[in-house]
C-alpha positions as CSV (number, residue, x, y, z in Angstrom):
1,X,3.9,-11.6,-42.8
2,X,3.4,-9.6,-39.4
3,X,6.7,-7.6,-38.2
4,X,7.2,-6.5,-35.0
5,X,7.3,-2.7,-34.8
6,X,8.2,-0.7,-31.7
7,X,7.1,-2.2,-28.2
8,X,3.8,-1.3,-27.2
9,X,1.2,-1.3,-23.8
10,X,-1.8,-1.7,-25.6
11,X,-5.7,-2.6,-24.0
12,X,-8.3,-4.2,-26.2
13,X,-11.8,-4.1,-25.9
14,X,-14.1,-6.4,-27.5
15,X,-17.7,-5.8,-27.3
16,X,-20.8,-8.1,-26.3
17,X,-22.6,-8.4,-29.6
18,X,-19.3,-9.6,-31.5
19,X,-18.2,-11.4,-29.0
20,X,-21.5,-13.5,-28.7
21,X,-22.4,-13.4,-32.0
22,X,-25.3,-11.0,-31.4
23,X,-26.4,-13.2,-28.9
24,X,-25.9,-16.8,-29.8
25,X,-23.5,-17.4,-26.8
26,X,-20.0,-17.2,-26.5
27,X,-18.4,-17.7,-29.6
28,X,-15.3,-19.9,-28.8
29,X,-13.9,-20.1,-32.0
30,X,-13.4,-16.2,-32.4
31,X,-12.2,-15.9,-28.8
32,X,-9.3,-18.6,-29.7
33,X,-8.5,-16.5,-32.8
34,X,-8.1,-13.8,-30.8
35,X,-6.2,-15.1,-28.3
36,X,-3.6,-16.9,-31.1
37,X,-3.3,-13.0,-32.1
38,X,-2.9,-11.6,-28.6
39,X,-0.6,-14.6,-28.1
40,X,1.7,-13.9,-31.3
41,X,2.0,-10.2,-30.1
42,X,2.9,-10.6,-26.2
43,X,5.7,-13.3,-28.1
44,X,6.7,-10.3,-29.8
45,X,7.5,-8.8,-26.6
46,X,4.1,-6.4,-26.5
47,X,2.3,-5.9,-23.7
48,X,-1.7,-6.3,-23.8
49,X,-4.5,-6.5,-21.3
50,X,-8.2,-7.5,-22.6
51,X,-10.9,-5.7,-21.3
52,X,-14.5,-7.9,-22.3
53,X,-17.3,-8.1,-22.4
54,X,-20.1,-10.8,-23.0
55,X,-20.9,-11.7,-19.4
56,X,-24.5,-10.8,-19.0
57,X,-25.1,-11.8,-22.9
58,X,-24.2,-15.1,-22.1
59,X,-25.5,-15.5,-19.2
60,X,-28.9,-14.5,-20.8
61,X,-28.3,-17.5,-22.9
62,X,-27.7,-19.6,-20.2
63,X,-30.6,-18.6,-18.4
64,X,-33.1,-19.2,-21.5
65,X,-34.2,-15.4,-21.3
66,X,-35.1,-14.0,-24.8
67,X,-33.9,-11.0,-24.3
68,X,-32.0,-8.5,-21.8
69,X,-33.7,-8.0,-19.0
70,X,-34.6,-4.1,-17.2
71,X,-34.1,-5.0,-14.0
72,X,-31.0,-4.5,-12.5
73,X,-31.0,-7.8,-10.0
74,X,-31.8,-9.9,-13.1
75,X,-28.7,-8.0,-15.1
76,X,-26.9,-8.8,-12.1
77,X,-27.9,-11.9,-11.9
78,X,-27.2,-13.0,-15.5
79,X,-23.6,-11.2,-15.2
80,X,-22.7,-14.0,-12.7
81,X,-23.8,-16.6,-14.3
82,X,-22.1,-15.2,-17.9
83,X,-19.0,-14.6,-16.4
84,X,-18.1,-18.2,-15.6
85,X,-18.5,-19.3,-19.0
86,X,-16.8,-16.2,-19.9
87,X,-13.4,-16.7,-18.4
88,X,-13.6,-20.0,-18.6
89,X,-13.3,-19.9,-22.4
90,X,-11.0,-17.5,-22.1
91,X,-8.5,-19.0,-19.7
92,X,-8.0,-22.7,-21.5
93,X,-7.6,-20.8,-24.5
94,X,-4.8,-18.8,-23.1
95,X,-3.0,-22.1,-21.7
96,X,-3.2,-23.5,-25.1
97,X,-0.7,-20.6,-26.1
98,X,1.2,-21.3,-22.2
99,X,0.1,-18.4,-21.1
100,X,-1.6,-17.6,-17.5
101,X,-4.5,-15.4,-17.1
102,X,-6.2,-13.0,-14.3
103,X,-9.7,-11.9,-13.9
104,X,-10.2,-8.5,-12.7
105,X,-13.9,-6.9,-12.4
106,X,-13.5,-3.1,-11.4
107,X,-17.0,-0.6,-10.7
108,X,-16.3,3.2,-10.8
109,X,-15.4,3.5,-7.5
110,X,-12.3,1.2,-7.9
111,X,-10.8,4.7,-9.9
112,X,-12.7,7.3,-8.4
113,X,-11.5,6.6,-5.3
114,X,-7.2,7.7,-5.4
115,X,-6.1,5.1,-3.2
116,X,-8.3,2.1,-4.8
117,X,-7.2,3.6,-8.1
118,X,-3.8,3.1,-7.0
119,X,-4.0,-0.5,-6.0
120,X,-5.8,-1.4,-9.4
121,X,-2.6,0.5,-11.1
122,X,-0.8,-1.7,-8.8
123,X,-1.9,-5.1,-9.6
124,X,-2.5,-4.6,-13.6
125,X,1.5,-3.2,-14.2
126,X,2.2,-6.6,-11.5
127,X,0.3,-8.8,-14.0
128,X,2.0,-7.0,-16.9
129,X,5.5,-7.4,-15.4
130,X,4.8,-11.1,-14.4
131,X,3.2,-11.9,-18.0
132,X,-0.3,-12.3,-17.3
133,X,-2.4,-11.7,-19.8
134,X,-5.5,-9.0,-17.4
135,X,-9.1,-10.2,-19.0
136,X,-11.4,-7.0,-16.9
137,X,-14.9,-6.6,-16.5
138,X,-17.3,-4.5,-15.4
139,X,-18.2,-6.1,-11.5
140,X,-22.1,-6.5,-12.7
141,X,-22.8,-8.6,-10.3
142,X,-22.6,-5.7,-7.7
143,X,-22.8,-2.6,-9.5
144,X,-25.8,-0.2,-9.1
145,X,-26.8,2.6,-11.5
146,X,-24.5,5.3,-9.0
147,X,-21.1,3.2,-10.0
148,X,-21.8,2.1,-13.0
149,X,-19.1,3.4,-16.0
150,X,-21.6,2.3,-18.1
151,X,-20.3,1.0,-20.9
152,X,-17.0,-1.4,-21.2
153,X,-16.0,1.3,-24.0
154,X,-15.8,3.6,-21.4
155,X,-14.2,1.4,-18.5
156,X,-11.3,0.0,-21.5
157,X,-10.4,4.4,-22.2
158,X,-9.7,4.7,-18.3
159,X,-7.9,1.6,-17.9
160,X,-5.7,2.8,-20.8
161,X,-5.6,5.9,-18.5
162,X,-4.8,3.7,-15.7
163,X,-1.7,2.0,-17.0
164,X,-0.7,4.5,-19.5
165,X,-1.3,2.3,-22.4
166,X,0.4,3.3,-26.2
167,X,-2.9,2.5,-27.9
168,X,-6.8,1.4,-27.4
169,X,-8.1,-1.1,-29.8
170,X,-12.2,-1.2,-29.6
171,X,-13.2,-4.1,-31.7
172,X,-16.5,-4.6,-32.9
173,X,-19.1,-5.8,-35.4
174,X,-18.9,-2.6,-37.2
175,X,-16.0,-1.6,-39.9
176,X,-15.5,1.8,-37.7
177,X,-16.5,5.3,-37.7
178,X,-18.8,6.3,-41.0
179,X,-19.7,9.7,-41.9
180,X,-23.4,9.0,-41.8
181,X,-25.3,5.8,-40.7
182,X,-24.2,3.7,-43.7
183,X,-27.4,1.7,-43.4
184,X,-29.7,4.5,-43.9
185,X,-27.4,6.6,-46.2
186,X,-25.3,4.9,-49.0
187,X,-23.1,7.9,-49.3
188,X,-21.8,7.0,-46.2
189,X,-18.3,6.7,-45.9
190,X,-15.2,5.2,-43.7
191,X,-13.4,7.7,-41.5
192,X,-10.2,6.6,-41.5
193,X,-8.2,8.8,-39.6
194,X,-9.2,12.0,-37.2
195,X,-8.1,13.5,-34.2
196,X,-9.2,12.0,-30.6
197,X,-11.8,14.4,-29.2
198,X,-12.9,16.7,-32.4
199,X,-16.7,17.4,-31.8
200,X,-17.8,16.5,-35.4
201,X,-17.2,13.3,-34.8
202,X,-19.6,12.7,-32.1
203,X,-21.8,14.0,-34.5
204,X,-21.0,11.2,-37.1
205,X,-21.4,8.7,-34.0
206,X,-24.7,9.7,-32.4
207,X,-27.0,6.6,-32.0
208,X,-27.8,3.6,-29.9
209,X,-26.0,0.7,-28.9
210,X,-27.8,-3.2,-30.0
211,X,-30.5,-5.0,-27.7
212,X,-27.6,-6.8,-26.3
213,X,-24.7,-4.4,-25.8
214,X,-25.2,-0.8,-23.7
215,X,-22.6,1.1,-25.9
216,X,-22.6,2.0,-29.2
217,X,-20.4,4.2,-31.6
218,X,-20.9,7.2,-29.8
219,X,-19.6,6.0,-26.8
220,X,-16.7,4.3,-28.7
221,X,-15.6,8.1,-30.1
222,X,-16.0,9.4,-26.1
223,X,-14.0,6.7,-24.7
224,X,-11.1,7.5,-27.5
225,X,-11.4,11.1,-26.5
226,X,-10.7,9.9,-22.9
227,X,-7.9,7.4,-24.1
228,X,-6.2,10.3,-25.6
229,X,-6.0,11.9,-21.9
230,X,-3.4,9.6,-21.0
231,X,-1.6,9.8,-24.6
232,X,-3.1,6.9,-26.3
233,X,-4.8,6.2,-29.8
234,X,-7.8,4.8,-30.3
235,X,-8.5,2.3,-33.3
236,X,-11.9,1.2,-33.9
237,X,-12.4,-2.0,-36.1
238,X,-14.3,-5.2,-37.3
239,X,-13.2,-7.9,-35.1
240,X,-13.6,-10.7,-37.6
241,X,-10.9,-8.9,-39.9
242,X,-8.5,-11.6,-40.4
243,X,-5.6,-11.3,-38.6
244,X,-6.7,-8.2,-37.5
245,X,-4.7,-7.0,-34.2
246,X,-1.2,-8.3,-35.8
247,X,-2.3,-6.2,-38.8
248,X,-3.1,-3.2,-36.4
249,X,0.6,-3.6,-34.8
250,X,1.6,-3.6,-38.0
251,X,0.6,-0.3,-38.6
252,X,-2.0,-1.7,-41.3
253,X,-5.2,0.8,-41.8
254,X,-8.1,-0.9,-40.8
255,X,-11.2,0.8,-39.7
256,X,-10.9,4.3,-37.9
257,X,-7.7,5.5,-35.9
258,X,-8.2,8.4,-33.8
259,X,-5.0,10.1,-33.1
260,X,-3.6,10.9,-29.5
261,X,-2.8,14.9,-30.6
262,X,-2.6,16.1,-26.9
263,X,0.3,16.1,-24.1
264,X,0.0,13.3,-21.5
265,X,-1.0,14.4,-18.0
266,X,0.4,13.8,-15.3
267,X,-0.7,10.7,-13.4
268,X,-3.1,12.9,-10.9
269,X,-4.3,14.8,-13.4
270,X,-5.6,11.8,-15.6
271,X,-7.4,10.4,-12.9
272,X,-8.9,13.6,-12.0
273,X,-9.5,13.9,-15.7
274,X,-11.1,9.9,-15.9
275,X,-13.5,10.7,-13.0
276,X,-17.4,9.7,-14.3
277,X,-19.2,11.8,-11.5
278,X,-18.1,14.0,-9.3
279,X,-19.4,15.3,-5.9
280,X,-20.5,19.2,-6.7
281,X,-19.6,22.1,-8.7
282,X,-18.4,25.7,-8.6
283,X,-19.7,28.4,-10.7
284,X,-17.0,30.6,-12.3
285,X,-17.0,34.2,-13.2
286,X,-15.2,35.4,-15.9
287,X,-12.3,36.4,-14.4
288,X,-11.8,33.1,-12.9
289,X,-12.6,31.0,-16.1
290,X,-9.9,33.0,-17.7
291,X,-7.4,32.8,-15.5
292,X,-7.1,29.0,-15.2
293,X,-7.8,28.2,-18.7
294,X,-5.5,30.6,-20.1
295,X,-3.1,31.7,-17.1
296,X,-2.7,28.1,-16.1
297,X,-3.5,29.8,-12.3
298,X,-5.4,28.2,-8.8
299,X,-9.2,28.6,-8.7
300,X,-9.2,31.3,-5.6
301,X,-12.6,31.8,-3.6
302,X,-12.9,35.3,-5.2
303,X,-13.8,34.3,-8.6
304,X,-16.3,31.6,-7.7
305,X,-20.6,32.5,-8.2
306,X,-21.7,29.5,-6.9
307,X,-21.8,26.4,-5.2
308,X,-23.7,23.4,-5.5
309,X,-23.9,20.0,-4.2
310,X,-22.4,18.3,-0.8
311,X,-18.7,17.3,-0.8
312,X,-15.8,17.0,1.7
313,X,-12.4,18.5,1.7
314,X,-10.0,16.6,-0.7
315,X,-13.3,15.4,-2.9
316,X,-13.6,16.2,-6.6
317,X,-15.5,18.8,-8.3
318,X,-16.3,20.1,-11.1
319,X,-15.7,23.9,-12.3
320,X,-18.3,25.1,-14.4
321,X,-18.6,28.3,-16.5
322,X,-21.6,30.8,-16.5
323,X,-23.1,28.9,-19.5
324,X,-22.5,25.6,-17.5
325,X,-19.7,24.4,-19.6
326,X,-17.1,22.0,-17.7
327,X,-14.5,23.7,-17.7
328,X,-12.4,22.1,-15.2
329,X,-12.5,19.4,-12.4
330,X,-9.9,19.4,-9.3
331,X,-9.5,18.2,-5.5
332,X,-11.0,20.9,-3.2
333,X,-9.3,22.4,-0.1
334,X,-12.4,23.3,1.5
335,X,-16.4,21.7,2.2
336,X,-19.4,22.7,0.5
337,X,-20.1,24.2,3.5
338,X,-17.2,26.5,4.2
339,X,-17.1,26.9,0.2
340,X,-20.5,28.6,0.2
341,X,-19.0,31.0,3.5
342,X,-15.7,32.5,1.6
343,X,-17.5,31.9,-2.3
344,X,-16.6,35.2,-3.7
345,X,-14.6,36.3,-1.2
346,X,-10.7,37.2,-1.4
347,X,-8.1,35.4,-0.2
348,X,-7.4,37.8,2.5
349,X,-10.7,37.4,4.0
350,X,-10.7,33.3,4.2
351,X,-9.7,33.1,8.5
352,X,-12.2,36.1,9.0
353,X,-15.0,33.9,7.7
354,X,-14.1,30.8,8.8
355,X,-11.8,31.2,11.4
356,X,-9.0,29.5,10.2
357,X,-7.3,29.3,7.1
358,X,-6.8,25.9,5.4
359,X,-5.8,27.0,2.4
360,X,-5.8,30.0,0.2
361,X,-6.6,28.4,-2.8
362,X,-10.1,26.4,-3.3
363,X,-8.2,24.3,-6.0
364,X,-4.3,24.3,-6.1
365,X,-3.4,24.4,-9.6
366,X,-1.6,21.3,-9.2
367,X,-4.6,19.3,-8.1
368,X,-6.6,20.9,-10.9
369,X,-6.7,19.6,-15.0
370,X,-8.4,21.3,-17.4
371,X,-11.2,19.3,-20.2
């Protein structure tokens, strides 16, 4: 019998090929299982928002396509269509169980952007503290190739970010995270436990998503690795388990965990951390690489090589090393333009070259996080 262990935030993300039973339409006998489970565990006093997908699978069914379309206004197209039979499902099922339900379809600029970002964090921890069970989306019905996150995976890590969740659950047709492909190499086997973020595993999880899904395991084992940003785990399992979120709450193994093993940021940092693009980059020296990874100091103008791209004041950009490694990302004090003027310059020499002095750092420490 399931117990209730310690209270928990948690965000679960079920994919499009389980969910439409690789392609055969919604299936509205697993989504009511699922919701009896989701049901049983906000009862228990848990807190859990559903991030699905399935809209532009089903709206391909509705359509009478026979497969997924290229083009992006068909996509878009078959994502509006989907999503009404989507949440439809999904809502009577919750008022079966008396409980309401909210629709929210985010694009990448919803968290790019601090003060949309904000709002979103807004309304999900309303929706939490009123009960309301979040069902989120990717908006496909306006999103363009620029904005997409593309992949739900990686849109249910940074809402994890976004609300600070204890734990990510990915559920999909697969038993987790094998060693090898385990239908091309029967020594494959399970991994049931690692760390969030160690590079072997991406390894293990290289390889496409299905015809009808974008994602796939590999971008299941990036989006943990951004989960654990925040402080959550990731657990990645077969959603037809039995039971298989109240077994997961109940601290059952089943399928692949992937440990949270670093310190949570703070709440700037892991949306500076959860950005997809950003708008330029600046080449470090040594010097400058070394000091902010290992002297936890502000990227000055002295120690930067390069600068590329177009950006603002207060946009973010990336810090890159020599080898054009990501080191770090952060909010700039200064333009592209005036960058490029005081770009290996010291601090002293900043109003000499512009003719003011904004700043003396080109990223403050504080609106800097390392990856």
């Amino acid at each position: 019998m399931f117990k209730p262990k310690p209270l928990k935030r948690i965000v679960v993300k079920i994919g499009s090929t389980l969910i439409t039973n690789h392609g055969a339409g919604v299936d509205h006998a697993l989504i009511h299982d699922w919701v009896r489970q989701i049901a049983a565990l906000a009862a228990f006093g848990h807190e859990v928002l559903l991030v699905s997908s399935g809209a532009i699978a089903e709206g391909i069914k509705r359509l009478g396509w026979k497969s997924r379309p290229n083009q992006l206004n068909q996509l878009q197209a078959a994502a509006a269509v989907g999503q009404m039979g989507l949440i439809q499902v999904y809502e009577s099922a919750f008022r079966e169980h008396g409980l309401g339900t909210a629709q929210i379809l985010l694009t990448h600029d919803d968290l790019a952007d601090r003060k949309r970002y904000l709002n979103a964090r807004s309304t999900l921890t309303t929706l939490i503290d009123l009960g309301i069970i979040a069902i989120i989306n990717e908006n496909d019905t306006v999103v363009t190739d620029e904005i997409k996150f593309g992949d739900n995976d990686t849109l249910a890590a940074l809402v994890a970010n976004l609300i600070e969740a204890d734990e990510l659950i990915i559920l999909t047709d697969q038993h987790g995270l094998f060693s090898a492909d385990p239908r091309k190499d029967r020594r494959a086997t399970l991994i049931t436990a690692a760390k969030a973020g160690e590079l072997s595993l991406e390894a293990m999880a290289g390889g496409a998503g299905s015809a009808l899904g974008s994602g796939g395991m590999l971008t299941k084992v990036l989006a943990a690795r951004k989960a654990a940003l925040s402080g959550a785990s990731t657990v990645i399992a077969h959603g037809r388990e039995p039971d298989v979120l109240l077994r997961l709450l109940a601290d059952e193994a089943i399928g692949t965990r992937l440990s949270a093993e670093t310190l949570s940021l703070q709440a700037k940092k892991t949306w500076l951390a959860g950005h997809l693009k950003t708008s330029g980059r600046f080449t470090l020296d040594a010097g400058a690489a070394r000091a902010l990874s290992q002297d936890g100091k502000s990227l000055l103008p002295i120690g930067v090589t390069g600068v590329i791209g177009t950006f603002e004041r207060g946009e973010v950009v990336s810090c890159m090393t020599t080898d054009g490694h990501e080191l770090a990302r952060g909010l700039t004090n200064y333009s592209s333009q005036e960058a490029a003027k005081i770009a290996g310059r010291p601090t002293a020499e900043i109003k000499s070259c512009l003719g003011y002095l904004a700043e003396p750092e080109l990223i403050h420490r504080n609106n800097l996080v390392l990856l």
